[in-house]
N, C-alpha and C positions, 0 to 999 in steps of 0.2 A: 669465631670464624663461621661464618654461613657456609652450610651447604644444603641439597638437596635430601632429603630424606625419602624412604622408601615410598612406593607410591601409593600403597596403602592408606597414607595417613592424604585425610582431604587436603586439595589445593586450597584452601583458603590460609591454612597453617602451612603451607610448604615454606613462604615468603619470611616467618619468624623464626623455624624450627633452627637451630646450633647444637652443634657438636659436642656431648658434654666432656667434662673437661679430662676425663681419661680417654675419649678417643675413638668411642665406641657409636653405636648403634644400631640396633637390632631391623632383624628382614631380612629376605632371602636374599642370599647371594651367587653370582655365577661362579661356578666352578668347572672352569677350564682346561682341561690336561692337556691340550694338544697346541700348537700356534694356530691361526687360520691357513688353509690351505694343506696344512700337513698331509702327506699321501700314510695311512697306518697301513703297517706292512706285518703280514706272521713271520717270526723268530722261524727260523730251523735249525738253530745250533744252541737256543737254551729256551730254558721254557720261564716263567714269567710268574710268579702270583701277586698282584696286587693288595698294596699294604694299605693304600688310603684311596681318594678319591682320584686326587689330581698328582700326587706324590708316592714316592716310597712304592716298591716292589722287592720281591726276594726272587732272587734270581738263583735257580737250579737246573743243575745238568753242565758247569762250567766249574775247574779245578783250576785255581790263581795260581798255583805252584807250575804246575808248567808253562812252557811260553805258551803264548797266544796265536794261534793261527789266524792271519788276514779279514777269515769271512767272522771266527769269532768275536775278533775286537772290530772290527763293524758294527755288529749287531749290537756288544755290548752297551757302543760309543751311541750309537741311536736309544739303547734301552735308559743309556742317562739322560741324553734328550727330553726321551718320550716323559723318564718319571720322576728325574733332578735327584735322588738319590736310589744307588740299589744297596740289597742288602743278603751278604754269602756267608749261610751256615757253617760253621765245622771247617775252616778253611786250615787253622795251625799254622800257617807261613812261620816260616822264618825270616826273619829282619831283610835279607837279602833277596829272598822271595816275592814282599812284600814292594821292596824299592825297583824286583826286575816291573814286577806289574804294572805298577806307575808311572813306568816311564815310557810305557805302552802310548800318554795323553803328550809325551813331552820332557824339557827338564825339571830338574828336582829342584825343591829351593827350602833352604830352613829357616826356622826364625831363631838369630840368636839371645833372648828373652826368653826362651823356654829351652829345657832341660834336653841334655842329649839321650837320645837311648842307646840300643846297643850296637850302633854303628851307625856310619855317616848317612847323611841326610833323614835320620828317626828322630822326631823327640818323642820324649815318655811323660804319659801323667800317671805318676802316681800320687795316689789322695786314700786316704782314709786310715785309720792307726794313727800314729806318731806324725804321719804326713798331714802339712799345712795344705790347708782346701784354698784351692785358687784355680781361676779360668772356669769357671762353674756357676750358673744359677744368672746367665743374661744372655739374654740373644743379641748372635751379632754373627756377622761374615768374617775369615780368616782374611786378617790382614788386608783390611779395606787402607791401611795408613801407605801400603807402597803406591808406588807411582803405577806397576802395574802387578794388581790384589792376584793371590792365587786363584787358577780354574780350576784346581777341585782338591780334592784330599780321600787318602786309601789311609781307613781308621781301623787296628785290630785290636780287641781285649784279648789281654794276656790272663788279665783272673779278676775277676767277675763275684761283687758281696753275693750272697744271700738272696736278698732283696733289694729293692731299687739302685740307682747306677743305670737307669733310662736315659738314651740321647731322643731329643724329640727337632725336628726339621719345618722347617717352613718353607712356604712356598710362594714367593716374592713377585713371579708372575700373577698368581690370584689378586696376593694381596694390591698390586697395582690396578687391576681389571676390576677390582670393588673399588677404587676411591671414588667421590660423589665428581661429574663431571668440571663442577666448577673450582676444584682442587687440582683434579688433572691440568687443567690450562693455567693454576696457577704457578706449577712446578715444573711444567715443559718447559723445557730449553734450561732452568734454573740447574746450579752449579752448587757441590757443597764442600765442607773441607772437611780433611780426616788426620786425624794427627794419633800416633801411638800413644804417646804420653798419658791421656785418659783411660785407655783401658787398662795401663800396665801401672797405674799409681794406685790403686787401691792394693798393690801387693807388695812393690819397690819402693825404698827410698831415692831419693834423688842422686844421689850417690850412682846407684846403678843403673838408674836412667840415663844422665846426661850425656854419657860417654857414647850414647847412641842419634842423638840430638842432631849432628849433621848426617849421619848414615839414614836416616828417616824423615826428610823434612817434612810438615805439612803440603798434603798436596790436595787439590778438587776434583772432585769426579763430578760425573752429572748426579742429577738426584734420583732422576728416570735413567735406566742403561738399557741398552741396546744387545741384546745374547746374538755372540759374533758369528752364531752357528742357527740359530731357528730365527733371527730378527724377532725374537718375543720384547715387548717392552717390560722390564722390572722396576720395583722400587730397588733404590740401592742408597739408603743408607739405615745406619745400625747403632746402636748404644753405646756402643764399648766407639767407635772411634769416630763418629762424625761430633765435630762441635758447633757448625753453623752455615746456614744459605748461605751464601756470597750476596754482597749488596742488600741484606734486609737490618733491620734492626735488630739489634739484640736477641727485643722481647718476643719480637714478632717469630723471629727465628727459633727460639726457643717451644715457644706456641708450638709451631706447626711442624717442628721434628719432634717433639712428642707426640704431636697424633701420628703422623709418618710411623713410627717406630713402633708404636703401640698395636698397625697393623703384624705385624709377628706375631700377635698372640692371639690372633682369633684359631679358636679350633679348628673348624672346617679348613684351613689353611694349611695343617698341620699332620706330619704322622710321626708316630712315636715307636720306638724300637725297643725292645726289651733282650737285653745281649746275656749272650752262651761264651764261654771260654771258646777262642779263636774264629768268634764271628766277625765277620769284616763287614764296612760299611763305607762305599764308594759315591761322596757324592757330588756334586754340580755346585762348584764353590760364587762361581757368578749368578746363580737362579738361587740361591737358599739363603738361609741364616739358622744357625744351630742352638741348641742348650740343653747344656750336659746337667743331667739332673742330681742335686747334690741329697740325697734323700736315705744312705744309707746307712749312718750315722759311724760307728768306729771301723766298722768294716772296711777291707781294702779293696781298692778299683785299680786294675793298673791298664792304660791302653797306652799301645805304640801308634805315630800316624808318621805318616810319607805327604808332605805338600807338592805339587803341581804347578810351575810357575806358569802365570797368565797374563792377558796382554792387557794393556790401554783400556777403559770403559770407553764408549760412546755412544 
């Protein structure tokens, strides 16, 4: 696939230079936090310390366990705007706690494929000890397979190894604002499909797939989405469930959603959270793609999350 390479490298080679085949390519890149036009405004009801460049803040001076007053989830609802994930020390919720908070954004929604916690609309990952490791170690957006994916997700560790058990976040806006222009116009207006079944068979047999098979059809989204709340343009698709553009070949399809996908992993795009017992992490499930890092070997991780149903990409 040709694209344009940084401008650094002489016009004479611009016309030959391709994309190697992981996806990558070095040179500076813009790094964006705001949409254009954004009015940035100072908090008066929490205070803010930024985690990364474009992404990730820890938000202090707000207690999840009580309800939210009007101007506070305001501010909150812009501080997920402004930085697609926050993140709140020492919070301890309880289960109920955790589900009044989020429903602050809207309704609840579960996935019946992952494990209940301790009480309706929670699941729990537990991994590490005797627990088989799964939903770990790939980027990807929760539930890009419904018709319409969650807008965000309120994540709490319950108990936290030693060391590592890092979630690390991406930032989907960036990553769309770096593609080389003549990619961008190859994937505007282009459509992809997402189907559960890929991300959930490296763990299920078919057996406990199938019976979900009409509850989940394959559906398309755009490939570019539209955030219904800043009109920022994202890339929107992910590992775990997109399987192919509409209307390309195969190969071709195949090609160029691995480079798509592979933007998730540039660092600069990135911030990484390193979690305390009953730290919580609220983030922007249409602007991101997450991965939970499996890095802690027998030791145990347990978190609870609350999902956020959301609407239609466009």
């Amino acid at each position: 696939m040709t694209v344009t390479v940084p401008s650094a490298v002489p016009p004479t080679v611009l016309r030959e230079a391709r994309v190697p085949e992981g996806g990558m390519y070095e040179g500076a890149r813009t790094l964006r936090r705001l949409p254009e036009g954004w009015q940035e405004r100072p908090y008066q009801h929490l205070e803010l310390v930024p985690q990364g460049c474009t992404i990730g803040a820890e938000v202090r001076g707000a207690d999840l366990a009580r309800p939210l007053d009007p101007a506070l989830r305001e501010e909150l609802n812009r501080a997920l705007l402004e930085w697609k994930v926050l993140f709140f020390r020492a919070q301890h919720l309880t289960s109920a706690q955790q589900r009044d908070f989020a429903r602050n954004w809207g309704e609840l929604e579960t996935n019946p494929l992952l494990a209940r916690g301790s009480s309706e609309d929670v699941v729990r990952f537990d991994k590490g000890g005797a627990a088989t490791s799964t939903f770990e170690n790939v980027w990807h957006a929760d539930v890009t397979f419904r018709e319409r994916p969650a807008l965000g997700a309120v994540l709490q560790l319950r108990e936290v190894p030693p060391f590592g058990g890092d979630t690390m976040w991406a930032d989907m806006a960036a990553a769309y604002d770096n593609l080389p222009q003549d990619v961008k116009d190859r994937i505007d207006g282009a459509t992809a499909v997402h189907d559960f079944i890929p991300g959930f068979a490296r763990f299920y047999g078919p057996e406990r797939l199938a019976p979900y098979q009409d509850e989940f059809p394959p559906v398309e989204h755009p490939v570019v989405r539209t955030h219904p709340e800043t009109g920022r343009r994202l890339l929107f698709v992910n590992t775990s469930f997109t399987t192919r553009i509409t209307g390309m070949e195969r190969e071709e399809s195949d090609r160029l959603l691995r480079y798509l996908c592979q933007q998730a992993h540039v660092p600069e795009y990135q911030v990484r959270f390193r979690w305390q017992p009953g730290d919580v992490a609220f983030w922007d499930n249409r602007a991101t793609q997450h991965y939970a890092v499996n890095d802690y070997g027998s030791h145990r991780r347990v978190a609870e999350r609350v999902a956020i149903a959301g609407d239609r990409p466009f």
